[in-house]
Each structure stands twice: as structure tokens, then as C-alpha cells.
C-alpha positions in Angstrom: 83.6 127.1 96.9 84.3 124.9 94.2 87.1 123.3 96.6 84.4 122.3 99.1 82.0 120.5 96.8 84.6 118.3 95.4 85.6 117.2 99.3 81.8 116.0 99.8 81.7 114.9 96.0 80.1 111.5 95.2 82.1 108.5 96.6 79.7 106.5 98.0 81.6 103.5 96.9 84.2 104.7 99.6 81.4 105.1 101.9 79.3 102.5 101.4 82.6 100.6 101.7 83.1 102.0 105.3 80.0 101.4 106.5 80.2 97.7 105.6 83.6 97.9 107.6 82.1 98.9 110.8 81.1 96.3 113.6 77.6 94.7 112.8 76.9 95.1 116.5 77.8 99.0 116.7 81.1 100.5 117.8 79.7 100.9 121.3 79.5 97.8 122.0 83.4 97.1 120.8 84.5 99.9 122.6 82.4 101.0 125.3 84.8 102.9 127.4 87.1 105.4 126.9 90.0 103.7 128.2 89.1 101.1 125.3 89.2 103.8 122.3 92.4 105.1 124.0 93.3 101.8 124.0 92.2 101.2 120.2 94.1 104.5 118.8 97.2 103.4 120.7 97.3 99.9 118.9 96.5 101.9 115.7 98.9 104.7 116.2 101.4 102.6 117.3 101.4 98.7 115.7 104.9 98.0 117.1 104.1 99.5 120.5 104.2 103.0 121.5 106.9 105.3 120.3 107.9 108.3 121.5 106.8 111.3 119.4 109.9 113.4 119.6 112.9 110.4 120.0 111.7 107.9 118.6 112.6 105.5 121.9 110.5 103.0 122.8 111.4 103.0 126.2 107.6 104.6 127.3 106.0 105.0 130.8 102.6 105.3 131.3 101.3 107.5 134.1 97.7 105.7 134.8 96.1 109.2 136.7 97.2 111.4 133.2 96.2 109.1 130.8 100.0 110.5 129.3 102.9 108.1 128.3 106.4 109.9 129.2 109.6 109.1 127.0 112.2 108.0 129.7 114.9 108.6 127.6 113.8 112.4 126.7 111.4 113.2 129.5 108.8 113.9 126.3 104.8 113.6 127.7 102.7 112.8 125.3 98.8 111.2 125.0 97.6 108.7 122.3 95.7 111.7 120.7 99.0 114.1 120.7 99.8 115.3 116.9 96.0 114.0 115.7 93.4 115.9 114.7 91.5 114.7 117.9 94.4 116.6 120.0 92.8 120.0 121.0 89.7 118.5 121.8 87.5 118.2 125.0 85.2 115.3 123.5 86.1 112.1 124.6 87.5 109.5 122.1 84.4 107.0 122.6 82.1 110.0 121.6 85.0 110.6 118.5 84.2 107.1 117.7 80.5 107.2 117.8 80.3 110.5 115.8 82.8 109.1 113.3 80.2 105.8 113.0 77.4 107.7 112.5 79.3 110.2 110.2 79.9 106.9 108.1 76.6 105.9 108.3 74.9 108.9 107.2 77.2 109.4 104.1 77.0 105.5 102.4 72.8 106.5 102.9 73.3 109.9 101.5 75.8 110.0 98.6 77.2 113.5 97.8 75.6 115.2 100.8 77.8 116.0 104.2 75.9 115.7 107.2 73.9 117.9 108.7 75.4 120.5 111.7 71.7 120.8 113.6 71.7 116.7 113.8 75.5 116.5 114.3 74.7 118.9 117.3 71.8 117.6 118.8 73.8 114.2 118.7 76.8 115.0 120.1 75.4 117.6 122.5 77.5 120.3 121.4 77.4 123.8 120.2 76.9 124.8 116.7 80.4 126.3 116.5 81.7 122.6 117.8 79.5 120.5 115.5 81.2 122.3 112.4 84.4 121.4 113.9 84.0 117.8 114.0 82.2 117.4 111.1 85.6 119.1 109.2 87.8 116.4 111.2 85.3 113.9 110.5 85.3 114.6 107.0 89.2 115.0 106.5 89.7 112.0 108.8 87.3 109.9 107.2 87.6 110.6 103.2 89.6 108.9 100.8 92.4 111.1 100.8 92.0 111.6 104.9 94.8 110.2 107.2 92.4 107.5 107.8 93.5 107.6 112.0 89.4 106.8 113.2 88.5 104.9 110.0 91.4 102.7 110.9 89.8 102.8 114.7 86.0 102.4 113.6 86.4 99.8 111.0 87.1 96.3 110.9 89.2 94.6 108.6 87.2 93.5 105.5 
């Protein structure tokens, strides 16, 4: 239990320092397609250009219909969420990047307190069961010890 509390401790400096990070306009409005988040995680992922996951080549096709990049030199197909957090899931990456603005959002006004499943649901229009999902990722991703993957995606530099 005790483990919990201290991952939704009070760091609102590390929040409120997110939320002045993220796009005055909205992240919508930077990204409002899908192919543009893919397009966003890729150039995160990958600043030097894609790389394959298992090689390391860069010699990387895309096939356009999959969404999938395929390693030519070991046939490996891979996506730009392959090996993320974001990997198993059905919800698109632009709604990833709204839930992970709002998540943002919610903590730098509400020090110490994680967001709530009922409004996490009723925004992303998902199950209960799912909501406590992505709030976990969202959490993990987005705190200061997280891997950082949609802050990095959501945030502009300061």
C-alpha cells in the first residue's frame, strides 16, 4: 500500500513543470491525426531515424497499409509502439496523447491526488477495467522516474 502512495506522492513541481511544457494551443491541435502521433513517437523513439528493434540495421521499409516498418536485413516487423507500454493496446496514439495531456493537467491542479478512473472513463470512452490501465501507464510513463516515452511526445521543449 505504502508503495502506491509514494508513486502519486507530492511532486507537483514535476507536474506543474509538465503542464507548462505542453502546447499553449492543446496537443490536438499539434497532432491532430494519428498518422501525426505515430509520426511524433517515431521521431522520439528514433532521433537518428528508425532502427530496427532486433538488428539494430537501419536499413527500414515501411509498409503504408500496416502502419509496420520491416527490417530488410532480418525480415523483423515492427510498429512505432512495439516494446512501449502503448504496445498491447487498441486506443489510438492521438487518444494516448490526449489522455496523457489531460493526465498532466489534472495532476499540476491536484498535487498528491491521481486522477480519477470514473472521469478517466467517461473521457476516454472506455471501460472501468481499461481506464485503470491507462491511468497505470499514464502514471509510470509520465512520473519522474517513468521512461518519459509520451511526456517526451506531449511536451515541448522548455
Amino acid at each position: 500500500m505504502t508503495k502506491k502512495r509514494s508513486s502519486i506522492g507530492d511532486d507537483s513541481q514535476h507536474w506543474v513543470g509538465l503542464e507548462q511544457r505542453l502546447p499553449e494551443c492543446g496537443v490536438a491541435s499539434i497532432f491532430p491525426t494519428d498518422a501525426e502521433c505515430r509520426d511524433r513517437l517515431a521521431t522520439v523513439r528514433w532521433p537518428a531515424g528508425v532502427t530496427c528493434l532486433k538488428c539494430a540495421s537501419k536499413d527500414i521499409g515501411f509498409l503504408e497499409a500496416r502502419k509496420t516498418y520491416h527490417c530488410r536485413n532480418c525480415r523483423y516487423q515492427f510498429t512505432v509502439l512495439t516494446g512501449t507500454a502503448l504496445h498491447a493496446s487498441k486506443l489510438s496514439p492521438q487518444l494516448w496523447f490526449d489522455a496523457a495531456q489531460e493526465y498532466v493537467r489534472w495532476r499540476a491542479k491536484v498535487p498528491g491526488r491521481d486522477f480519477g478512473l470514473q472521469a478517466l472513463e467517461e473521457y476516454l470512452g472506455v471501460a472501468y477495467t481499461t481506464a485503470r490501465k491507462v491511468r497505470g501507464i499514464l502514471r509510470e510513463d509520465l512520473s519522474p522516474e517513468g521512461a518519459g516515452l509520451l511526456a517526451s511526445c506531449i511536451c515541448m521543449e522548455a
